[in-house]
ZADO-1210 file (C-alpha; in nm, 4 decimals, padded with zeros to 6 digits):
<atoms>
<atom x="12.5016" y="03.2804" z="-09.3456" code="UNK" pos="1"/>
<atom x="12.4349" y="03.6683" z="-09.3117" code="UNK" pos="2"/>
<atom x="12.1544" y="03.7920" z="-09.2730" code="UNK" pos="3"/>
<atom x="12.0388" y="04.1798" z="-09.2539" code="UNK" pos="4"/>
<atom x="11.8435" y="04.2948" z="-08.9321" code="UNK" pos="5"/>
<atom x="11.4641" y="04.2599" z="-08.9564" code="UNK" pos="6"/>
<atom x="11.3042" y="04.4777" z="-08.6457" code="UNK" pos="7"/>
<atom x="10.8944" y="04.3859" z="-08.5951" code="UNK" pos="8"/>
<atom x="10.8333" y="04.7177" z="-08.6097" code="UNK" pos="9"/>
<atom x="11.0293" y="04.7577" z="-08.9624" code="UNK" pos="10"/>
<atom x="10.8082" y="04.4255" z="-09.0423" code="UNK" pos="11"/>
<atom x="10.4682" y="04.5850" z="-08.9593" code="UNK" pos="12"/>
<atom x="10.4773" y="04.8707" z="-09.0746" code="UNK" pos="13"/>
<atom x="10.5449" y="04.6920" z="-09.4050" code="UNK" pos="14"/>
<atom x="10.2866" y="04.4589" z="-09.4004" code="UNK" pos="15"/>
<atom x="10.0262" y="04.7132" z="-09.2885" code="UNK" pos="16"/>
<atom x="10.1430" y="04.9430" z="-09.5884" code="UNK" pos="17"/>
<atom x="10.1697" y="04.7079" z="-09.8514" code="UNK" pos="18"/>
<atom x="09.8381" y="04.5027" z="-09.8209" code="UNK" pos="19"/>
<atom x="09.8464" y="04.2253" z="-10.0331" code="UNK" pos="20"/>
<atom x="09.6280" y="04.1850" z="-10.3244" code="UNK" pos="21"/>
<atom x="09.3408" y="03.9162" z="-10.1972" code="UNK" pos="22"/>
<atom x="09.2754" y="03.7115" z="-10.5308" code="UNK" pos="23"/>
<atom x="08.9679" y="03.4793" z="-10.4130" code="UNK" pos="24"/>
<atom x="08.9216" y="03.2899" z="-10.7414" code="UNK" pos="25"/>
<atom x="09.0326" y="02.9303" z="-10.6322" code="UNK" pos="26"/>
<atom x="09.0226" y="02.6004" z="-10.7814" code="UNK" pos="27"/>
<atom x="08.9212" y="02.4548" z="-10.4497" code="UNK" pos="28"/>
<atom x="08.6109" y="02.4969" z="-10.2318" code="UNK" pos="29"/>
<atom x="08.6602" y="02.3583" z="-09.9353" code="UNK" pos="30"/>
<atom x="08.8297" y="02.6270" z="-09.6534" code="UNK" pos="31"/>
<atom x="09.1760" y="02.5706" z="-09.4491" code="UNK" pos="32"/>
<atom x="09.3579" y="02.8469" z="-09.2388" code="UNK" pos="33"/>
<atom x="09.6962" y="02.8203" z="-09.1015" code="UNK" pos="34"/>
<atom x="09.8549" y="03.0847" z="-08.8524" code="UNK" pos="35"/>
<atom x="10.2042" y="03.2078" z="-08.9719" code="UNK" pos="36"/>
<atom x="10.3044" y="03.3151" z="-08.6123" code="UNK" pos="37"/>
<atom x="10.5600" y="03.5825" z="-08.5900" code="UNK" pos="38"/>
<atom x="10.7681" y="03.5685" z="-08.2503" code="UNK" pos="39"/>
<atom x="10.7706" y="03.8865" z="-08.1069" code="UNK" pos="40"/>
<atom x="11.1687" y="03.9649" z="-07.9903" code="UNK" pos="41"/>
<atom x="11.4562" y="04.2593" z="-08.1004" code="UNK" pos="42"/>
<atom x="11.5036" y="04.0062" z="-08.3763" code="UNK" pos="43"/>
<atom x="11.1734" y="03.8340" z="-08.4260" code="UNK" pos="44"/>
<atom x="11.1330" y="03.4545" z="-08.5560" code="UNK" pos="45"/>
<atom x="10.8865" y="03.2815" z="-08.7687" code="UNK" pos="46"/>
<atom x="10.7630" y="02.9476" z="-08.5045" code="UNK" pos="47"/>
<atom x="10.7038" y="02.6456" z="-08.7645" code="UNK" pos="48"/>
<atom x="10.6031" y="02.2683" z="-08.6650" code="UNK" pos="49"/>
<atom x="10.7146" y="01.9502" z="-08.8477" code="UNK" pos="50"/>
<atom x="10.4147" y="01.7276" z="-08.8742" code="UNK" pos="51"/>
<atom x="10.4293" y="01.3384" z="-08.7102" code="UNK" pos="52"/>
<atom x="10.5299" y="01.1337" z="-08.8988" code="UNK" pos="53"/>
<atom x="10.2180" y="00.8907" z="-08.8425" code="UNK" pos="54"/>
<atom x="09.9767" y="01.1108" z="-09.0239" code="UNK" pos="55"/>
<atom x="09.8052" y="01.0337" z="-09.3119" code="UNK" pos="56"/>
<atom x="09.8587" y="01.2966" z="-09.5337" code="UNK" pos="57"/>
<atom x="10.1362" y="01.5315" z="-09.5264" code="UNK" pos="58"/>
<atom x="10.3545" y="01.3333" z="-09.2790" code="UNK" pos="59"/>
<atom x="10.6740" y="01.4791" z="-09.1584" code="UNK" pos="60"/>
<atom x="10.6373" y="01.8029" z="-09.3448" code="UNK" pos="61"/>
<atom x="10.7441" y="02.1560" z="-09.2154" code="UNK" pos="62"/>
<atom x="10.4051" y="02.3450" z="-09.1498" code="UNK" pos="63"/>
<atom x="10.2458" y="02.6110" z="-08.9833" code="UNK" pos="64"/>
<atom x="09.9778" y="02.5349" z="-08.7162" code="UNK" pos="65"/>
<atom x="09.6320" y="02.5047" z="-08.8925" code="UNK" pos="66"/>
<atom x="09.3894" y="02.2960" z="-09.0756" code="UNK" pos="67"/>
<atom x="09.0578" y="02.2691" z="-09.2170" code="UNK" pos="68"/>
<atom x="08.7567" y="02.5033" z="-09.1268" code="UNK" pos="69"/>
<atom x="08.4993" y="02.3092" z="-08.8792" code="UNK" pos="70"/>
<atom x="08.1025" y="02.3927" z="-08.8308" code="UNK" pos="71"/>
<atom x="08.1849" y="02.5929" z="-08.5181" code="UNK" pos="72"/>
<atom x="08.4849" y="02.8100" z="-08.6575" code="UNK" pos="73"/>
<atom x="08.3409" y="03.1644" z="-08.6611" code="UNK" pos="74"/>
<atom x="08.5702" y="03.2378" z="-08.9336" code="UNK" pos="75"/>
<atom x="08.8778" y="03.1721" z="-09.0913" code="UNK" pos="76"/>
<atom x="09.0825" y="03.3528" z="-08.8293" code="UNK" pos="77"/>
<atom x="08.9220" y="03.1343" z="-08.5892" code="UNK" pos="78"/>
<atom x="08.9734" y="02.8486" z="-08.7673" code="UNK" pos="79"/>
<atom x="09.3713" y="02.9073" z="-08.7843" code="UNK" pos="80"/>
<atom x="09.3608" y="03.0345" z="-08.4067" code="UNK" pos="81"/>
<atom x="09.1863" y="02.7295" z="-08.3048" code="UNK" pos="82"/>
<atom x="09.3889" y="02.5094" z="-08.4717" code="UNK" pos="83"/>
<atom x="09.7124" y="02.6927" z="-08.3348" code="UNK" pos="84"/>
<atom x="09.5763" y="02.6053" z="-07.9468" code="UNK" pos="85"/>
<atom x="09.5120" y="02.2199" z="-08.0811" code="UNK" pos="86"/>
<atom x="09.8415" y="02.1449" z="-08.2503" code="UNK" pos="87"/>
<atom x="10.1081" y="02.3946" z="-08.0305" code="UNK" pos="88"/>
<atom x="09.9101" y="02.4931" z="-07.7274" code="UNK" pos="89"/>
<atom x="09.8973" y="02.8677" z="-07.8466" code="UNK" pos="90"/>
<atom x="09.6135" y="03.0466" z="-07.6429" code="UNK" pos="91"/>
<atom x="09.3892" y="03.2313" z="-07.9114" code="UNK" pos="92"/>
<atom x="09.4096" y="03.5237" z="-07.6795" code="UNK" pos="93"/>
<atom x="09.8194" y="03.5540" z="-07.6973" code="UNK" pos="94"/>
<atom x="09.8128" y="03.5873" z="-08.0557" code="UNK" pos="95"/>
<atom x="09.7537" y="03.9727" z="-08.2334" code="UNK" pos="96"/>
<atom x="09.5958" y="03.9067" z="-08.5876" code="UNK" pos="97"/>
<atom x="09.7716" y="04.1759" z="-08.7985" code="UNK" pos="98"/>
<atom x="09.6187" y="04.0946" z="-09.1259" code="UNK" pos="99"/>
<atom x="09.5779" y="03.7486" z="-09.3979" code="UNK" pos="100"/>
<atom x="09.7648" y="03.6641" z="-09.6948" code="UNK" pos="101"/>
<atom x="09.6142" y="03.5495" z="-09.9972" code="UNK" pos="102"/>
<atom x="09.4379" y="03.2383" z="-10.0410" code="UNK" pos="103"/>
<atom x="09.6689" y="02.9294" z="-10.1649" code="UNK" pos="104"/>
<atom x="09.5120" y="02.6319" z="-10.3057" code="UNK" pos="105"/>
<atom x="09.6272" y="02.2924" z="-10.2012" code="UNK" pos="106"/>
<atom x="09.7100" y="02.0077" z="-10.3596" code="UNK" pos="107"/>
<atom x="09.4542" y="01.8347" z="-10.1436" code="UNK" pos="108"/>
<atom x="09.1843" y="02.0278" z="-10.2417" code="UNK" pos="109"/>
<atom x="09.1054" y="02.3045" z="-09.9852" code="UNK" pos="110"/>
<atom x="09.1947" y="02.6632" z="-09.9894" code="UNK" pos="111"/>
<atom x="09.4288" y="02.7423" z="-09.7145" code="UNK" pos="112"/>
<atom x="09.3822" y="03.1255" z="-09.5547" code="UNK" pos="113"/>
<atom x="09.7347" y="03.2066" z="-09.4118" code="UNK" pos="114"/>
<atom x="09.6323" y="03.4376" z="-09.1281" code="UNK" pos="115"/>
<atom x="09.9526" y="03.6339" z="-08.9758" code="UNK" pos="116"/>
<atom x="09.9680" y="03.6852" z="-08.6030" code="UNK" pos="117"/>
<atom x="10.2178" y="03.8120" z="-08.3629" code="UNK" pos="118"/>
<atom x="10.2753" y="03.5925" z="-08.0908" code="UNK" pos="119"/>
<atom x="10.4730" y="03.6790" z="-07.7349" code="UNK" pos="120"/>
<atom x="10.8157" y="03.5197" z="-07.7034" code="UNK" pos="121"/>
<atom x="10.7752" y="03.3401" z="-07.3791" code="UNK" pos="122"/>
<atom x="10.4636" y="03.1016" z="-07.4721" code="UNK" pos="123"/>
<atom x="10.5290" y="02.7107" z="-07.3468" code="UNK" pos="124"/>
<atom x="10.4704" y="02.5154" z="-07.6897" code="UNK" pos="125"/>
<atom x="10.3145" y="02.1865" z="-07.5784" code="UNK" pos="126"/>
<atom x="10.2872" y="02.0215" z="-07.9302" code="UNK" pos="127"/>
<atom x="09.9880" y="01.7831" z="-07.9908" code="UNK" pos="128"/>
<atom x="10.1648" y="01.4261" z="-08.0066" code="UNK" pos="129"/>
<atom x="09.9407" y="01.3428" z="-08.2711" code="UNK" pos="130"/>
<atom x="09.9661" y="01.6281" z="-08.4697" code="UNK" pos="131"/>
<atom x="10.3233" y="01.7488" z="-08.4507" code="UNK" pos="132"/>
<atom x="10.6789" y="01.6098" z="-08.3949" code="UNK" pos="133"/>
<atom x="10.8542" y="01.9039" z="-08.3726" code="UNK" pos="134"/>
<atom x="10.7931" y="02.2713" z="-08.2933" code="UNK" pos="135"/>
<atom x="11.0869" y="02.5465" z="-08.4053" code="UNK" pos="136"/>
<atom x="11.1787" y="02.8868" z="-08.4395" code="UNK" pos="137"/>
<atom x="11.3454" y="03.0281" z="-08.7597" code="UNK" pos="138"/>
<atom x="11.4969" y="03.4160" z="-08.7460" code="UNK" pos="139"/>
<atom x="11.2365" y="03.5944" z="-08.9346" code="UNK" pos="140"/>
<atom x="11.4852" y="03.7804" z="-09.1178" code="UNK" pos="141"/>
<atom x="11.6542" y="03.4595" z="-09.2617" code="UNK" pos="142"/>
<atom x="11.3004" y="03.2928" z="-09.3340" code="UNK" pos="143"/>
<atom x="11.2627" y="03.5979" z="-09.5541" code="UNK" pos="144"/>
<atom x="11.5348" y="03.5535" z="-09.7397" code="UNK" pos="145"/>
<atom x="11.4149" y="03.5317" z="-10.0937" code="UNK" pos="146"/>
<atom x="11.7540" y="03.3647" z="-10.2440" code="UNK" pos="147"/>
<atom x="11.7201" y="03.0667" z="-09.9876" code="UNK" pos="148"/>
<atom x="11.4081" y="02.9228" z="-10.1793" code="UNK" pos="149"/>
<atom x="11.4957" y="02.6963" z="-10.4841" code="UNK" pos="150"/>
<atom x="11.2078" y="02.6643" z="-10.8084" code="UNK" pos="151"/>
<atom x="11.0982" y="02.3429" z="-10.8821" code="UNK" pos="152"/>
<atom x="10.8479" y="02.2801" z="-11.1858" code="UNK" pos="153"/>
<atom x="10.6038" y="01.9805" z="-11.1072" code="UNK" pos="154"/>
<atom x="10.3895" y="01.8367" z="-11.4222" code="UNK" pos="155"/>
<atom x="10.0807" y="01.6488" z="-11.2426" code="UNK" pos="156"/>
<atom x="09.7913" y="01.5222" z="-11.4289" code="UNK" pos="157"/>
<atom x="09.8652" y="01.7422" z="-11.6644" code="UNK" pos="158"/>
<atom x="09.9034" y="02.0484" z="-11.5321" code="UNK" pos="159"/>
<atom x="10.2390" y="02.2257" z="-11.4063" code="UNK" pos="160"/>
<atom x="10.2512" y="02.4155" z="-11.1003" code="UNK" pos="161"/>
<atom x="10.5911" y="02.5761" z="-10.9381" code="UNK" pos="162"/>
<atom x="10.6844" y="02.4150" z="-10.5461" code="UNK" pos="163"/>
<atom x="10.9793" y="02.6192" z="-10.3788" code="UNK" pos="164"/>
<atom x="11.2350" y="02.4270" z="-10.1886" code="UNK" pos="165"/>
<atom x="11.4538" y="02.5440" z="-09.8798" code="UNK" pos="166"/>
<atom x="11.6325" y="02.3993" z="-09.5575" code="UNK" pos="167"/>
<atom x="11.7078" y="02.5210" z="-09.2175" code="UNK" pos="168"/>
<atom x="11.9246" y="02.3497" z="-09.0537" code="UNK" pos="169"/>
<atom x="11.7888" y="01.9953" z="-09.0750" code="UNK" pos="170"/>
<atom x="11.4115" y="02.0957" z="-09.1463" code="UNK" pos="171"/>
<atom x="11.3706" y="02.0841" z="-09.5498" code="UNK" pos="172"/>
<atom x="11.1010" y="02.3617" z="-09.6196" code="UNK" pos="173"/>
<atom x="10.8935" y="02.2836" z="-09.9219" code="UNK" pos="174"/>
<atom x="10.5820" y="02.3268" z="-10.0943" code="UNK" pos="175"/>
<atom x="10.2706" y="02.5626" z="-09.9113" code="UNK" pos="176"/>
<atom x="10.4697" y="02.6331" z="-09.6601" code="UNK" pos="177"/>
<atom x="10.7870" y="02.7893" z="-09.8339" code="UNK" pos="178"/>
<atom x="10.5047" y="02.8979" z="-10.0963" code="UNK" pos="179"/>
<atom x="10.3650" y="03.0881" z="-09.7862" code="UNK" pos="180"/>
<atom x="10.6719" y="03.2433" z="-09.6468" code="UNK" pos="181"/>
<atom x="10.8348" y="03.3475" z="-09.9705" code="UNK" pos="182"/>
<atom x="10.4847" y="03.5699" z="-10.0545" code="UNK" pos="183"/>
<atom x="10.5328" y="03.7006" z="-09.7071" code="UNK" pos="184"/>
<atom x="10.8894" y="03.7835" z="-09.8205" code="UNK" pos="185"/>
<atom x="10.7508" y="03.9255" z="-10.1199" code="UNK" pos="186"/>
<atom x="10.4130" y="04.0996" z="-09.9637" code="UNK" pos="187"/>
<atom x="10.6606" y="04.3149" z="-09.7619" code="UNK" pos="188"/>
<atom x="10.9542" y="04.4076" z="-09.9937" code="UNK" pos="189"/>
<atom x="11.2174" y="04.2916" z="-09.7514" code="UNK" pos="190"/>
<atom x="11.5615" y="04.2827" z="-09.9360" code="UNK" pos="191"/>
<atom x="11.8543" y="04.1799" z="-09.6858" code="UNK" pos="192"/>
</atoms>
């Protein structure tokens, strides 16, 4: 699969030009963060985790570090930072914030904050064996790829919402997460 050359720097200055639109009507109430964690190298990566398989909800799904907003979160950057050092072992002081996407509602009812952060390329993931099975690293240029993500129409309760569908190598990336990434892809205009 080809892919065209991303640089960080052609990636920042992007996303710092092309803010993205912050829409905070929401269905839900209750507050989530994630970090999308952007691996800082000539070609940079995007690091995702595949949840254990022994959680309750959400089990063996391709995620980005992060979870619900606690009492002591000072906001939802802390929130995503903290839950980064829980789940991968990402120290809250390795990772530059550049900025937040707009607010997703889950299906689970929270609104989930995905906070972007550049991360150095030499961190020792130690992924929570609770929490996460896997920890990997997809080339940030192909996880931008728009064409890679597939449409699928869901009717629940009847309402319809659009999932988006993708897989690297043997990691099938669905739902928020592909949701996620392809606004990223979108926020920043990248056409490889």
């Amino acid at each position: 699969m080809q892919t065209t050359e991303l640089s960080l720097d052609t990636f920042l200055s992007r996303f710092q030009l092309l803010r993205p639109q912050v829409n905070n009507a929401s269905l839900n109430q209750r507050q989530a963060a994630v970090l999308v964690p952007i691996v800082r190298r000539p070609e940079p990566g995007l690091l995702l985790t595949q949840r254990s398989a022994q959680l309750r909800k959400h089990a063996g799904q391709v995620a980005f570090p992060g979870g619900a907003v606690d009492d002591t979160d000072a906001s939802l950057i802390a929130a995503a930072l903290r839950e980064a050092q829980e789940e991968v072992a990402i120290p809250p002081e390795a990772v530059d914030v550049i900025g937040v996407l707009p607010p997703v509602d889950s299906v689970t009812g929270f609104q989930v904050t995905p906070v972007v952060g550049i991360i150095p390329p030499n961190l020792h993931y130690h992924a929570s064996q609770d929490e996460v099975a896997a920890v990997f690293e997809m080339p940030l240029a192909e996880a931008l790829r728009l064409g890679r993500y597939h449409p699928l129409d869901i009717h629940r309760r009847g309402n319809s919402h659009r999932v988006w569908l993708s897989w690297y190598q043997h990691y099938f990336v669905w739902g928020m997460t592909a949701g996620i990434i392809r606004e990223l892809a979108l926020q920043i205009g990248f056409k490889p």
